[in-house]
C-alpha positions as CSV (number, residue, x, y, z in Angstrom):
1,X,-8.8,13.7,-14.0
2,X,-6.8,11.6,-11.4
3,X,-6.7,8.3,-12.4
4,X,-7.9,6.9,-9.0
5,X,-9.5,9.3,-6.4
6,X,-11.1,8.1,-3.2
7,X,-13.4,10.4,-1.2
8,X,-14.4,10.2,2.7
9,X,-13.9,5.5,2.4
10,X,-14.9,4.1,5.6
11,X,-14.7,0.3,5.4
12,X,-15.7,-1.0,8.6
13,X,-16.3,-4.4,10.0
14,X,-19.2,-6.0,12.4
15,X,-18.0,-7.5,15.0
16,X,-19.3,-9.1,18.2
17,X,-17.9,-6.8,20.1
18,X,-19.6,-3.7,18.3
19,X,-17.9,-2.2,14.9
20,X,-14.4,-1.6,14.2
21,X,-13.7,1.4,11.4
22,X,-10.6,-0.1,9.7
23,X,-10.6,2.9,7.1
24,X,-12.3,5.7,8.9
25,X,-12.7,8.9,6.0
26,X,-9.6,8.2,4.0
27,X,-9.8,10.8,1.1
28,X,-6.2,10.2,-1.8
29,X,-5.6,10.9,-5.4
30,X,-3.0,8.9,-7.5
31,X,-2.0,10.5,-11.1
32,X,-0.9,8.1,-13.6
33,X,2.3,6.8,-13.7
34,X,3.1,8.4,-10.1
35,X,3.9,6.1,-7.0
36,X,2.1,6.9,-4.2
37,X,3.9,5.4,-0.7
38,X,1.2,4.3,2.0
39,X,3.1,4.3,5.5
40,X,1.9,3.3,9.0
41,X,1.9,0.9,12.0
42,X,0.9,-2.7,11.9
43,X,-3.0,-2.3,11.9
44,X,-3.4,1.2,10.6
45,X,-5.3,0.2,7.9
46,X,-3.1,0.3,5.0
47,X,-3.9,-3.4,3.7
48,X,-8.0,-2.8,4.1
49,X,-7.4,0.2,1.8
50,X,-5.9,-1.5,-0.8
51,X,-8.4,-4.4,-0.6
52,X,-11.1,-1.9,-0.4
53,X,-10.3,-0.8,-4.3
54,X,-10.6,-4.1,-5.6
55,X,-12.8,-5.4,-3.3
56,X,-11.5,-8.3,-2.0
57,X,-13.2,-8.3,1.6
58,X,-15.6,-10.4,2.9
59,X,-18.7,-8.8,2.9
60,X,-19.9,-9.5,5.2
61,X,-18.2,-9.0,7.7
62,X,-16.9,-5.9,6.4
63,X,-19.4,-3.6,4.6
64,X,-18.9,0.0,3.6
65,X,-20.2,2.6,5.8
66,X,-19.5,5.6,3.3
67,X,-17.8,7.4,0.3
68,X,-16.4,6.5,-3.6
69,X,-13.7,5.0,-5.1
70,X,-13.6,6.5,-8.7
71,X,-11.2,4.6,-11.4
72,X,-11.2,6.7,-13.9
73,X,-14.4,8.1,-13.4
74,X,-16.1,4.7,-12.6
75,X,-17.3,4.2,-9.0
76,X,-15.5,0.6,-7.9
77,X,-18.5,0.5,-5.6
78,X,-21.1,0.3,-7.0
79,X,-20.2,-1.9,-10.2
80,X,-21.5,-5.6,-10.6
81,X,-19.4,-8.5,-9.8
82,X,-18.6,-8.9,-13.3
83,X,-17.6,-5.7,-13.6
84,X,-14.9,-5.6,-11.1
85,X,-13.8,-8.8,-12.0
86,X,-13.1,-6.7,-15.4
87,X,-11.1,-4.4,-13.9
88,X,-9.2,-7.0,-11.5
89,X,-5.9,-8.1,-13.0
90,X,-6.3,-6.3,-16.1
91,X,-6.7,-2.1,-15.1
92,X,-5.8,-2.6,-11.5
93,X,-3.2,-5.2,-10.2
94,X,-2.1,-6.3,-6.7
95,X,1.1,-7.7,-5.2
96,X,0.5,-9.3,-2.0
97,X,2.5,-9.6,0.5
98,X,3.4,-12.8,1.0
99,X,4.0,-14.6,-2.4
100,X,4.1,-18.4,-1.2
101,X,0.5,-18.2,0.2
102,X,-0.7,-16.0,-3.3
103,X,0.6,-18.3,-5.4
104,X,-1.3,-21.4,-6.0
105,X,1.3,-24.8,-5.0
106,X,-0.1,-27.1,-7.0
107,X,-0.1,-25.4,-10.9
108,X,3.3,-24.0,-12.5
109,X,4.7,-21.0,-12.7
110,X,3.9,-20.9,-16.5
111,X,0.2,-22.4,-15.7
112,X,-0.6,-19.0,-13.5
113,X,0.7,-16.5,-15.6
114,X,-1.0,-18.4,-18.9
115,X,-4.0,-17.7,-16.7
116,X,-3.9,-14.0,-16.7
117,X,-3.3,-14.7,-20.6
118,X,-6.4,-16.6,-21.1
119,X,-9.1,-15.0,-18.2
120,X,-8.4,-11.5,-19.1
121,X,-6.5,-11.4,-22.9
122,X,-8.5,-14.5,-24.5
123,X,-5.5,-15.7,-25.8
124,X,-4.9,-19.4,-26.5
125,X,-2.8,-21.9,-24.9
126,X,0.3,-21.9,-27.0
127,X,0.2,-18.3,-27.0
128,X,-0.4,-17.1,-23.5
129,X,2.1,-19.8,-22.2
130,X,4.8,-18.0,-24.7
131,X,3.5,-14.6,-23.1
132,X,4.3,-16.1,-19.8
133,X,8.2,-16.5,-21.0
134,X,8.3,-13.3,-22.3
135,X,6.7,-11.6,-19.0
136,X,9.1,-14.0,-16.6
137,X,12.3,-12.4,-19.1
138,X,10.6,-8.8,-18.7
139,X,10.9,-9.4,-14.6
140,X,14.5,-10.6,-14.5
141,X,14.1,-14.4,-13.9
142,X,16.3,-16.1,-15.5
143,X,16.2,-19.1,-17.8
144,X,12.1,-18.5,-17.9
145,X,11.3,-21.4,-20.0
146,X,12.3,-23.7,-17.7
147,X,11.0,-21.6,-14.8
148,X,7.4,-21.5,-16.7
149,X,7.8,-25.5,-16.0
150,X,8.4,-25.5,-11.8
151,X,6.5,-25.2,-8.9
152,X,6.4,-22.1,-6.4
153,X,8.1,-24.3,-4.0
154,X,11.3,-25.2,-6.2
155,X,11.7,-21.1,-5.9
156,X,13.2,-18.6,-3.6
157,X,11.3,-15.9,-1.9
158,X,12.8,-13.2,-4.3
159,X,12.3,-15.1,-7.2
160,X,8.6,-15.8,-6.3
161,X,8.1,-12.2,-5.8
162,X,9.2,-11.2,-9.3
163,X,7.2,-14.0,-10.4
164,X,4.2,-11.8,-8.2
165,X,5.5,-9.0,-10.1
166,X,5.1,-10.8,-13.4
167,X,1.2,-11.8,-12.9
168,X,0.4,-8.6,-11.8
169,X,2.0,-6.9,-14.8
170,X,0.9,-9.3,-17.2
171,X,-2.3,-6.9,-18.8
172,X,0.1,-4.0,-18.3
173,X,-2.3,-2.6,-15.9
174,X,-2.8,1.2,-15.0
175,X,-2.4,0.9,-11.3
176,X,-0.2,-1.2,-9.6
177,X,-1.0,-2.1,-5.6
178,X,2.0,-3.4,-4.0
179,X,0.9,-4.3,-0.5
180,X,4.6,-5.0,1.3
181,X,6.4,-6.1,-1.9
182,X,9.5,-6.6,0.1
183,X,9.1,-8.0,3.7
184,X,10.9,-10.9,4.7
185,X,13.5,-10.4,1.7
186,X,17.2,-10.0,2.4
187,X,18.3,-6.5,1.4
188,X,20.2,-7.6,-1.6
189,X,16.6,-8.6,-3.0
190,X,14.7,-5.8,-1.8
191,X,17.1,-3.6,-3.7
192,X,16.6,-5.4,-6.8
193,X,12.8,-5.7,-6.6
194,X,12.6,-1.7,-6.1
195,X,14.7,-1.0,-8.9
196,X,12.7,-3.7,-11.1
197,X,9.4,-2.1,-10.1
198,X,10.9,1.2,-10.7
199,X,12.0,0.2,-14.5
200,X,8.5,-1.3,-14.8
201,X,6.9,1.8,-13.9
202,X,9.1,3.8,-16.5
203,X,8.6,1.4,-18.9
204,X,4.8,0.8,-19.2
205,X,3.6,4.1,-17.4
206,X,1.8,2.5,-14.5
207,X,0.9,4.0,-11.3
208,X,1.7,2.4,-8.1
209,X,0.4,2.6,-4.4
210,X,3.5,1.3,-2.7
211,X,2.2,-0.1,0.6
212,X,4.6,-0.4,3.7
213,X,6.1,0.6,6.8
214,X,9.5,1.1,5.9
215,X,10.4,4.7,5.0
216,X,13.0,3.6,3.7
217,X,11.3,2.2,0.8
218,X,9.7,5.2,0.7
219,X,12.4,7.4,0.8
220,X,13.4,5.1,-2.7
221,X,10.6,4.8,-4.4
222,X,7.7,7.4,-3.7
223,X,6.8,10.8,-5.0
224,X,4.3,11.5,-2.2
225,X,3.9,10.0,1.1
226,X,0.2,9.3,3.0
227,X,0.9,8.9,6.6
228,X,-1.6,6.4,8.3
229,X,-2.7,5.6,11.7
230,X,-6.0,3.6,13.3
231,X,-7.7,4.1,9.4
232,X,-7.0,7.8,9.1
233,X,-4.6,9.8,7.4
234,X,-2.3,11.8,9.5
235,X,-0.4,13.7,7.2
236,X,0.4,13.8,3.5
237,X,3.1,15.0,1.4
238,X,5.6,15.0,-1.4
239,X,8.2,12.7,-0.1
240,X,11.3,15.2,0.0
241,X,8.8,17.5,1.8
242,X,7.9,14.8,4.3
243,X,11.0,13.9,5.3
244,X,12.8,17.3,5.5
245,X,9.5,18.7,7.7
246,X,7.3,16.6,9.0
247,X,4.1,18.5,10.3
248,X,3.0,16.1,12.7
249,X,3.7,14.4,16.3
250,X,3.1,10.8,14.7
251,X,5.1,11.2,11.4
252,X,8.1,13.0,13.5
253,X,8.1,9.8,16.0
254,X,8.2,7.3,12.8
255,X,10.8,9.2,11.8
256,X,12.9,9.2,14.9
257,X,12.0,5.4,15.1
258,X,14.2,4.6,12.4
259,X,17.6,3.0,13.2
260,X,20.8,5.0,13.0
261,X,24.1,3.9,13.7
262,X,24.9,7.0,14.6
263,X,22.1,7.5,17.4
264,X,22.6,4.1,18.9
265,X,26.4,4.2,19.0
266,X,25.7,7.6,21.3
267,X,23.3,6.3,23.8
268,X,23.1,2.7,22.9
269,X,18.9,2.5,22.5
270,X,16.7,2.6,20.3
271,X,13.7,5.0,20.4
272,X,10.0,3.9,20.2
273,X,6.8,6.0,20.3
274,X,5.6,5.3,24.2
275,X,2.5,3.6,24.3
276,X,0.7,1.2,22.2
277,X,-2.0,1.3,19.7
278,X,-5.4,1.2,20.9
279,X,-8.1,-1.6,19.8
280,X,-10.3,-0.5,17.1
281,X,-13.2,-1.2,19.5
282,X,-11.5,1.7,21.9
283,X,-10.9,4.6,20.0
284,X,-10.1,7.4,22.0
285,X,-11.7,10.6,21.7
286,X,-10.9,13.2,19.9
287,X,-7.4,12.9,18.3
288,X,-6.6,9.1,18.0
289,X,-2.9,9.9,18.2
290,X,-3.6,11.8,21.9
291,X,-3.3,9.1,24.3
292,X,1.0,8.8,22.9
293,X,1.5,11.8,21.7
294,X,3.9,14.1,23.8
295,X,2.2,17.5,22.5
296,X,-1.4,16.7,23.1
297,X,-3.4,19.3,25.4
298,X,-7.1,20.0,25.9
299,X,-8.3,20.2,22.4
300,X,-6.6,17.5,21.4
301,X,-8.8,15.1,23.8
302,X,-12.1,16.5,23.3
303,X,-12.2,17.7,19.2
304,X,-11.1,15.8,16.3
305,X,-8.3,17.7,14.2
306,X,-9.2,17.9,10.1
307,X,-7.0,17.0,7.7
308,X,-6.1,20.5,6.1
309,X,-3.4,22.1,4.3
310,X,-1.0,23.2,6.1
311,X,1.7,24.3,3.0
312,X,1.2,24.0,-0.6
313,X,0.1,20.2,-1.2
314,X,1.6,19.4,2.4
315,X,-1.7,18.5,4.6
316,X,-1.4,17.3,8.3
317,X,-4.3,16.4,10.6
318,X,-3.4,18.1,13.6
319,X,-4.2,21.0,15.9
320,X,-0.4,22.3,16.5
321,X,1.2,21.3,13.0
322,X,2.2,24.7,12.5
323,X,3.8,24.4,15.8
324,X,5.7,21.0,14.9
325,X,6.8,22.4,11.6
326,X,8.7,25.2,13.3
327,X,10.1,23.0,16.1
């Protein structure tokens, strides 16, 4: 049994305007210990996804319009308030993306993580503070009893992010969620939080949805690769696969987005997918990748592709990706 498998999720939100599907039919396994990357444009609905398995939206507005999230067998939605809070920081873990606003500014360092102790361990006050140490050495930050002792402020945005790290990996969880772990960090950092995660995950055996839209983290940290765009998935592979033959229009302009000396020193620009993303509240019809995609004909406009296999465990939702994989 998959330790986490989702089927058909549509999270969708009321609005004035009419409803928007953030998450429209999302179906993804994760096996434990295996990283899963989660790739996409701004608004794809990568972040909604992750909040949907620990569900952390406001309901409402946002409500469930279909399907199962299944941890282990459990069905996330439908347990009890209590019951996810259960399963909330101690099975399944999250690192958000922006640590300075997760982190609460007026407790310590050691104060949050002796939380986590406390809430989900029962452990006492002398004892989850001197897990706290232990868990800020396990991360890399150095000198952690006197970090335990400082504010979020007093620390820099990489050390706040393996101090993230450390809360979330307190109850050695079984699934990791790591929504953006590196934006805004200098690349020096990002390289160090990777490989940190990627000792962590060897190290306690957790499984980790890596959330982002760099491929480039993916490339470095992923096993398979979901492709996402306006709540759907577009393709999904293992990442070697992926990036040696992508099978659709979407994940081949991604990839050609992606900066290379080499390109720009020969014709000096950059190159963009034309066209921007359309509102939630004006999907188009049929394929929602039609309106900018330069291989879209008749079918593509008035019938939906489904997401099928196209190669052993390499599935692409797309009329011609048999077409793109050859091209």
């Amino acid at each position: 049994m998959p330790l986490l498998r989702i089927s058909d999720l549509r999270t969708y939100f009321q609005t004035p305007q009419g409803v928007a599907r953030a998450v429209d039919g999302v179906t993804l396994e994760v096996e434990p210990g295996e990283v899963l990357g989660i790739v996409g444009e701004s608004g794809c609905g990568k972040s909604v996804l992750a909040l949907s398995i620990l569900r952390l939206l406001p309901m409402p507005p946002a409500f469930f319009a279909g399907g199962e999230i299944l941890f282990e067998g459990r069905n996330l939605m439908t347990l009890s308030a209590e019951g996810i809070r259960k399963i909330r920081g101690n099975d399944i873990s999250m690192i958000f993306q922006e640590p300075m606003a997760a982190l609460n500014p007026v407790f310590t360092i050691g104060n949050q993580l002796a939380e986590v102790f406390r809430a989900h361990q029962g452990l006492s006050g002398g004892k989850s503070w001197q897990q706290s140490i232990e868990m800020l050495g396990m991360v890399r930050v150095p000198s952690p009893e006197m970090r335990v002792r400082e504010y979020p402020y007093q620390l820099s945005g990489g050390m706040r992010q393996r101090v993230m790290i450390a809360i979330a990996l307190a109850c050695r969880p079984k699934l990791l969620i790591a929504d953006e772990p590196t934006t805004a960090l200098d690349v020096t950092i990002q390289a160090q939080i990777l490989e940190l995660m990627s000792e962590l995950r060897r190290e306690l055996g957790t499984a980790i949805i890596m959330i982002t839209h760099d491929l480039g983290v993916i490339a470095e940290t992923a096993h398979r690769v979901m492709v996402m765009y306006m709540g759907k998935v577009m393709e999904e592979a293992p990442t070697l696969e992926l990036f040696d033959r992508p099978l659709h229009p979407y994940t081949r302009g991604l990839m050609r987005a992606i900066p290379s000396v080499a390109v720009t020193a020969t014709t000096g620009e950059l190159y963009e997918i034309p066209g921007v993303v359309p509102g939630l509240l004006a999907r188009p019809s049929g394929c929602s990748f039609n309106p900018r995609c330069p291989m879209a004909q008749e079918i593509c406009i008035d019938q939906e592709p489904v997401l099928r296999e196209i190669r052993p465990g390499h599935r692409a939702a797309c009329w011609f990706a048999e077409h793109v994989g050859n091209s």
